[in-house]
C-alpha positions in Angstrom: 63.4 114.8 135.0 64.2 113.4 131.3 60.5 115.5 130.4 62.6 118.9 131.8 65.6 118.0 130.1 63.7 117.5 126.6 61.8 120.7 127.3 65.3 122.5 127.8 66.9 121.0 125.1 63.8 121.6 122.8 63.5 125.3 123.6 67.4 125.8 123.3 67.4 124.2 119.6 64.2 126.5 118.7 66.4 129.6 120.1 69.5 128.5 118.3 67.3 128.2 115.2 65.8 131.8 115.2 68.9 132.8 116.2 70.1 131.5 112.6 67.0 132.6 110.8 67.7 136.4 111.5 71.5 136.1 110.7 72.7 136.1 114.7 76.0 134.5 115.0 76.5 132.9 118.8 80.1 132.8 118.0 80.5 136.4 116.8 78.9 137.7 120.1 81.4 139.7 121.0 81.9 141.2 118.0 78.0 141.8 117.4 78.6 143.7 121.3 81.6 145.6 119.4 79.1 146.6 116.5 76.1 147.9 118.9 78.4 150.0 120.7 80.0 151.4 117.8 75.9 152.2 116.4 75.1 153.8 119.9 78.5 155.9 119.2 77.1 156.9 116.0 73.9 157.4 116.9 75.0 159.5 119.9 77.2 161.9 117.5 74.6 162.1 114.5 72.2 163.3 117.2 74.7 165.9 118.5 74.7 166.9 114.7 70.8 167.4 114.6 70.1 168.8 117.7 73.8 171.6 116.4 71.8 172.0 113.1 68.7 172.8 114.9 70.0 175.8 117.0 71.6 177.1 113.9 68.9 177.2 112.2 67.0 178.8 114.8 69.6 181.5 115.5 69.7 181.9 111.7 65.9 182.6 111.9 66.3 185.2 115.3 69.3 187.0 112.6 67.0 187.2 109.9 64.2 188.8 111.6 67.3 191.1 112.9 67.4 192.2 109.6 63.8 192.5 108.4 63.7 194.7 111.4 66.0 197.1 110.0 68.4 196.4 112.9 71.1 194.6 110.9 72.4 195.1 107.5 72.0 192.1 104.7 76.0 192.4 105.0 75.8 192.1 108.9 73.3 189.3 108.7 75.3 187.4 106.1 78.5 187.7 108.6 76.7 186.4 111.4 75.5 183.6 109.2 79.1 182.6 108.4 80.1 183.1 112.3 76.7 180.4 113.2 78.8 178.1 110.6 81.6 178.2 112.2 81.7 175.0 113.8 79.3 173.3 111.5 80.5 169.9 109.9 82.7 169.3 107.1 79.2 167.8 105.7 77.3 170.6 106.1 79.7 172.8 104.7 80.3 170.4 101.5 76.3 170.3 101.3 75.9 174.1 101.8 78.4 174.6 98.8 76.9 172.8 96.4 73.2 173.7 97.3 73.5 177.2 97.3 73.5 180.1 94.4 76.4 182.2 94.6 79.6 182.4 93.3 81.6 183.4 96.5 81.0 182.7 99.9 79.9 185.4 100.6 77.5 186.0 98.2 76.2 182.4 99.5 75.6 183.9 102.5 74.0 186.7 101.5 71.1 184.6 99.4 71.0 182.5 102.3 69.8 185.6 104.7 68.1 186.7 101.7 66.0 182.7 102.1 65.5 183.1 105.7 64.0 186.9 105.4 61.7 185.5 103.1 60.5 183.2 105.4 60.6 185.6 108.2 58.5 187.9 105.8 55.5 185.9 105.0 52.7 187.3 105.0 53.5 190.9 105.7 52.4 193.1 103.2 55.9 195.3 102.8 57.6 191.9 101.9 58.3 192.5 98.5 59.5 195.6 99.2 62.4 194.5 102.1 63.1 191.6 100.1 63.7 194.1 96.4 66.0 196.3 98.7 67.8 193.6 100.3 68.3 192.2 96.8 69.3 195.6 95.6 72.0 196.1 98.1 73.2 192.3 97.1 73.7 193.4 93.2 74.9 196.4 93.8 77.8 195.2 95.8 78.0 192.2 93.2 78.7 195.1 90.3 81.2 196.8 92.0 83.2 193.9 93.2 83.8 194.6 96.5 81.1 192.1 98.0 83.0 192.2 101.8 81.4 190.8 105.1 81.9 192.2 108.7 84.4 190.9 110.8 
């Protein structure tokens, strides 16, 4: 019986120790519980966020290859660009400012179709040539000042 007892009390000091080693605090425990469900909430919301991103940036895609078709306007892409962003993130939006060119939202969105045709584009031998007139319409609407998208 004292041979168990030593046993238990060895292995409970050797727990207790590597408990110490990696920074666990047996007295914080419920706290610690606290933390990990606040990181699961996190986690759970961050991962919402991705897998949001994600299908903009698919739908994005599907609207740009709208437009390479010819079935949209760079002005009607743009608009359903801003409509995608909608409900995007305070994050996203501060991000999407400061990364890309343009001095207006709307002109954001426009070079942000203008991106995502390119893509769509690649490797198609008329790409230059969608891509210059897509451009053109962009400037054009830039010189006159009246750069306006759909409602």
């Amino acid at each position: 019986m004292r041979g168990a007892w030593s046993l238990t009390l060895c292995l409970a000091l050797a727990v207790l120790a590597l408990a110490a080693a990696v920074g666990f605090d047996f007295w914080n425990v419920p706290t610690a519980v606290d933390t990990l469900g606040q990181q699961a909430q996190l986690d759970e919301r961050l991962d919402g966020e991705v897998q949001a991103a994600l299908r903009r940036t698919a739908a994005k895609a599907e609207v740009a290859g709208e437009a390479v078709a010819g079935r949209l306007t760079l002005f009607e892409a743009a608009a359903r660009f801003r409509d995608l962003d909608a409900d995007a993130p305070q994050e996203y939006r501060r991000g999407w400012l400061n990364l890309t060119e343009g001095t207006s939202d709307e002109e954001r969105y426009c070079r942000q179709v203008l991106g995502y045709a390119a893509l769509a584009l690649r490797g198609r031998a008329d790409a230059a040539d969608v891509l210059a007139g897509f451009n053109r319409q962009l400037e054009e609407a830039l010189a006159r000042g009246d750069l306006r998208l759909p409602d």
